[in-house]
N, C-alpha and C positions, 0 to 999 in steps of 0.2 A: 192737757188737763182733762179733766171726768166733768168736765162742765156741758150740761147735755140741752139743749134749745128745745122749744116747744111743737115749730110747726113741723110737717114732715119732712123736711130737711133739718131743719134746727133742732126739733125735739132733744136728738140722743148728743148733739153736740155740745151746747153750751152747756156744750157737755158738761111704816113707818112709825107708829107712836107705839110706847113703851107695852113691851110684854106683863101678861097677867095680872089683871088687875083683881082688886076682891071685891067679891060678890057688893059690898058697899058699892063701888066700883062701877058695876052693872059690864064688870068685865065675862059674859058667859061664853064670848068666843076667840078668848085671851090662848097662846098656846098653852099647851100642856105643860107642867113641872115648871114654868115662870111664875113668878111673883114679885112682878116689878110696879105694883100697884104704887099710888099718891103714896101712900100710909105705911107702906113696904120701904119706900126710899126715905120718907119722914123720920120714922122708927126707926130705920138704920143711919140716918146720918147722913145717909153716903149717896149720889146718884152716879152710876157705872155707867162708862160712856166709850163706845165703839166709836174710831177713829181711823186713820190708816197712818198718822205719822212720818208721814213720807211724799205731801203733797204740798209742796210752797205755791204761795203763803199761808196756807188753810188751814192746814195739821203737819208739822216738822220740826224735827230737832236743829237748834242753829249752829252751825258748823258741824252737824251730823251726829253731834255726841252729847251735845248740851240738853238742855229741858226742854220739855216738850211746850211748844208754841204757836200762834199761828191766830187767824181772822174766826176762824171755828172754834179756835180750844179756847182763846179769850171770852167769844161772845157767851159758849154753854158754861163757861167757869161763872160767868156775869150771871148769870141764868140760875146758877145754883145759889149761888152768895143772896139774892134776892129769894131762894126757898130755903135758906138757911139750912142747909147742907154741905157735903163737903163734894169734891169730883173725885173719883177714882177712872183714868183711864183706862183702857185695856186696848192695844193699837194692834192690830190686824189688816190681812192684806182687802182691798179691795173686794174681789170674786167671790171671798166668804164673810164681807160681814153682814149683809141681812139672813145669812143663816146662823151665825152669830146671835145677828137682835132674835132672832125666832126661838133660838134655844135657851135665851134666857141667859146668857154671858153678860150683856150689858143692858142696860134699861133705855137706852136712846142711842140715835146714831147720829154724831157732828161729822160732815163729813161732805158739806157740800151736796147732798141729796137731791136732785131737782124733782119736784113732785110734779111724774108723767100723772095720765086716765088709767092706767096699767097698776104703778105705785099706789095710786091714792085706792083701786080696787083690794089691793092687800095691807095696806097698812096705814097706819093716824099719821098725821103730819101736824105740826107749828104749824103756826103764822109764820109765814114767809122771812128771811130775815136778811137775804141779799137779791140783787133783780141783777139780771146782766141784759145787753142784746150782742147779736154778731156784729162787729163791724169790720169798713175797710181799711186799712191801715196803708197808706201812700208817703212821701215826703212831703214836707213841709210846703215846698213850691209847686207840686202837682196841682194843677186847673185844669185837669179832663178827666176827672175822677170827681163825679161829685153825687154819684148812687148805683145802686147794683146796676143797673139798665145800663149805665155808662163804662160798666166793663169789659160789653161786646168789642172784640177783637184786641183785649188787653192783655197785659201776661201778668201772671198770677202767680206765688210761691206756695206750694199747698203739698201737704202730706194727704198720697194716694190714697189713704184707708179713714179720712177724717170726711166729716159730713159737710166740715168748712169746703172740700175742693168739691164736692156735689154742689153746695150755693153757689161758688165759682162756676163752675162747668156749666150748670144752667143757668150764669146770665150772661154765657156766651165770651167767658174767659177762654184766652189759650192758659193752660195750666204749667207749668215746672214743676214737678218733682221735686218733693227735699224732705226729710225726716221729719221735721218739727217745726214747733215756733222760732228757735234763736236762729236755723239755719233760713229759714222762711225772711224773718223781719232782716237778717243781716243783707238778704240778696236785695230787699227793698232799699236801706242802706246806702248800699251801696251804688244802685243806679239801676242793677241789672237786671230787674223784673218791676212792674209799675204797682203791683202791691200786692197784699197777701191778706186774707179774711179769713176771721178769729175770732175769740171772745173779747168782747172789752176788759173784762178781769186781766188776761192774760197782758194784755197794754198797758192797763195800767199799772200792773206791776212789776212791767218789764221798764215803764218812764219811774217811776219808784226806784227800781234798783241800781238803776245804771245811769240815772239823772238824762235821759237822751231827748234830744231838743230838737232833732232831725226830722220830724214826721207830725203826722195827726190822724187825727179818723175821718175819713172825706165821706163815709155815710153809717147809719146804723141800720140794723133790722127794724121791721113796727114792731115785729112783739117782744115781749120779755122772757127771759125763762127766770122762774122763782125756784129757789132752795129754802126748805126748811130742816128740823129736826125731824125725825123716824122713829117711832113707834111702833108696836106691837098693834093687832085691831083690835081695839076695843078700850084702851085705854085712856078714857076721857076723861079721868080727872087729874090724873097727872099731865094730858097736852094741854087741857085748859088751865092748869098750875104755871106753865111752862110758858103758855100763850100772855097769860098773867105777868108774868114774867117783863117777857119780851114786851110788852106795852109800858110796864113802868119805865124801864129800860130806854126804850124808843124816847119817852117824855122828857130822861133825865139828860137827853142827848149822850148819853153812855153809847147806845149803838154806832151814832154819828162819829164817837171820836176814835172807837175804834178801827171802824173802818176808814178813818182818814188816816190812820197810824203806817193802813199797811198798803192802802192805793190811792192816798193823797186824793180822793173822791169820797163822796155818800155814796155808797151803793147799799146801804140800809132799806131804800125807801125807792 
């Protein structure tokens, strides 16, 4: 997953606001040729929305070929229905969609965005509208697993190029090698590595899909990493529309059910 954590380890793991606004706006450092102003998307009807469509449960087609769906594409749909507009997506790969939102293709990015110091320097962000932490994922009857410190001399299932096996490796895990999460959680599973450290999203939509009753999370990180919507800089009246938004939302318990639809948790909030 693209779900990126905050501290220096975390940050990129666990693992912005709309272009061009008008001069009403007080968009004067909006990029060039956008105009994705409040009143641009109002006037049109329509707010264009940069996605990747190909990350479950966030943004993906069901069975590959069906409508586009997910914990992102509900919530910004929820998001427009409350600005009384319509969604037009436009789904693109990953690597280019903030130059995507910069050119003016879309007016917001649903997409799971974590707002690094870096991000929030180039672009507007929402209000937050899921929190994750890392955690460690063990079996159900492990009792010597019960925080990072506790993994000194453990073994650990972790893909080499994830920030997940740098948390490992500095709290003095032996590591395993494995591609991903399902080869990761399967060796956990299974007996043959004592756990593996991830995002909670990730768990919780792995106990979501496959109903698995075998495990739990024997610690989490202290901090959180937040995701919001992404914007263009300067575009404050369409994120405080959006912000706007997401508060009635939050109130009507709308966000809560969504995201209990797709990881049997709140991670709203």
């Amino acid at each position: 997953m693209k779900l990126k954590i905050m501290s220096a380890v975390l940050l990129a793991a666990l693992t912005v606001s709309l272009a061009g606004c008008s001069a009403a706006d007080s968009d004067d450092t909006a990029t060039a040729g956008a105009d994705t102003s409040l009143s641009a998307v109002t006037d049109a009807g329509v707010l264009t929305v940069g996605t990747e469509g190909t990350y479950r449960p966030f943004t993906f087609h069901e069975g590959g070929s069906g409508a586009l769906t997910g914990y992102d594409v509900e919530i910004i749909e929820a998001v427009a229905a409350e600005l009384g507009v319509k969604v037009k997506f436009e789904e693109t790969q990953w690597d280019g969609i903030f130059a995507g939102l910069e050119a003016g293709r879309f007016d917001v990015i649903a997409n799971q965005v974590t707002t690094t110091p870096e991000r929030v320097a180039k672009y507007d962000f929402s209000t937050p509208y899921t929190f994750s932490t890392g955690v460690i994922v063990v079996k159900s009857d492990n009792t010597s697993i019960t925080s990072f410190d506790s993994l000194s001399g453990k073994t650990t299932a972790q893909s080499l190029t994830s920030n997940w096996n740098t948390l490992a490796t500095e709290s003095g895990a032996n590591v395993q090698a494995v591609e991903g999460w399902a080869q990761s959680v399967a060796l956990v599973e299974q007996g043959r590595v004592d756990a593996t450290v991830n995002d909670n999203l990730t768990f919780l939509d792995y106990q979501k899909q496959t109903g698995a009753t075998g495990l739990k999370v024997a610690a989490n990180t202290d901090e959180k990493s937040a995701t919001s919507f992404a914007f263009v800089k300067g575009s404050t009246a369409l994120t405080d529309a959006v912000d706007g938004a997401l508060e009635k939302l939050a109130a009507a318990g709308t966000l809560t059910s969504i995201s209990e639809k797709y990881f049997g948790s709140d991670v709203s909030q």
